[in-house]
Residue, then its C-alpha position, 0 to 999 in steps of 0.5 A: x213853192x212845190x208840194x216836197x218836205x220842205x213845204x211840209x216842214x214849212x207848213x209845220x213851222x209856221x203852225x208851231x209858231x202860230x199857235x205858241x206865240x199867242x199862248x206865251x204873250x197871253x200867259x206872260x200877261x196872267x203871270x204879269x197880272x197874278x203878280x201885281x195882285x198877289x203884289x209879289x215883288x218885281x225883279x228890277x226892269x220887269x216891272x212894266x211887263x215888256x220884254x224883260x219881264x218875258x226874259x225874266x220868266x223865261x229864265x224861272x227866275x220867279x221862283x224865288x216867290x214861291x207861288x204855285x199859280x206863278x209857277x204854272x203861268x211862268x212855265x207856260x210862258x217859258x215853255x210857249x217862248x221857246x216854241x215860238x223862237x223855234x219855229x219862227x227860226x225853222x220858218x226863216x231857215x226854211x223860206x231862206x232854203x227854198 
């Protein structure tokens, strides 16, 4: 691999991923935990906290709660998912173009 843009590129990928991933399951796991305490209802199929329930957040579909917390966790949750989606893409295009 040569040291051009595309190993800086790369390199900045590969950060953005490393560091929201981590931040979107953590935080999907305090949103998940913040409603099972404050036993706010689920929306069909994310009661178990999986995929769904990231898709779910990721949507803003738990604003119907109204709950100020939920709303913070969920658009962390949201905002790290799309991160990580986007520098995982940019690491694929980017190893695939090398």
């Amino acid at each position: 691999m040569g040291t051009g843009a595309g190993s800086l590129l790369l390199f900045l990928f590969l950060g953005l991923a490393g560091s929201a991933a981590p931040a979107h399951f953590g935080f999907r796991v305090l949103a998940f935990r913040h409603q099972l305490d404050k036993q706010i209802a689920f929306a069909p199929g994310t009661e178990d906290g999986g995929w769904g329930y990231s898709w779910w957040l990721m949507r803003w579909k738990h604003r119907a709660a109204n709950d100020t917390n939920l709303n913070f966790f969920a658009g962390i949750t949201a905002g790290s998912g799309w991160l990580s989606l986007v520098g995982a893409v940019g690491v694929v295009a980017l190893i695939a173009l090398q």
